[in-house]
N, C-alpha and C positions, 0 to 999 in steps of 0.2 A: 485393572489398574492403568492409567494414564500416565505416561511419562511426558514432562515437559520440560521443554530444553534448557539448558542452562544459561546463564546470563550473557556469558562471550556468545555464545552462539547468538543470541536473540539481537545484542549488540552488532555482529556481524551482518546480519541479513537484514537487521534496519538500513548500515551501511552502504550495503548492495542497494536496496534501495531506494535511496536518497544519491547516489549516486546513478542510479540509470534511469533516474528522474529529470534529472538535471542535464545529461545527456541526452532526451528525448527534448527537452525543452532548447535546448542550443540549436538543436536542427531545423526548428521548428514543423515538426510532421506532427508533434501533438501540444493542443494549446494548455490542457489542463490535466496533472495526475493526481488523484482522490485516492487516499487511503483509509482504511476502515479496521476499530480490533478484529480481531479471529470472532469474537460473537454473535458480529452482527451480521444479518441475512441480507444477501445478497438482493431479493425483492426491495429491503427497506431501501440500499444504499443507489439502488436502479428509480428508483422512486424520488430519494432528495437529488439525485443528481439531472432526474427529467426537468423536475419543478422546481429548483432551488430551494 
């Protein structure tokens, strides 16, 4: 059985984030952060992110 989190939670750690996105981006040490649902495979998302 698979428990999945409740909505405040998922709410929250979108939160987290988008907030240490936006702090990575103010410093400028990283030019671009790419997020991906939970299903997708990490090959695919290393893949659209080489080649556009």
């Amino acid at each position: 059985m698979t428990r999945l989190p409740d909505e405040a939670t998922i709410i929250r750690c979108r939160h987290l984030l988008e907030t240490v996105a936006l702090l990575l981006a103010e410093t400028a040490l990283v030019h671009t952060v790419v997020s991906t649902a939970a299903n997708v495979d990490d090959i695919y998302a290393a893949q659209t992110l080489l080649h556009g």
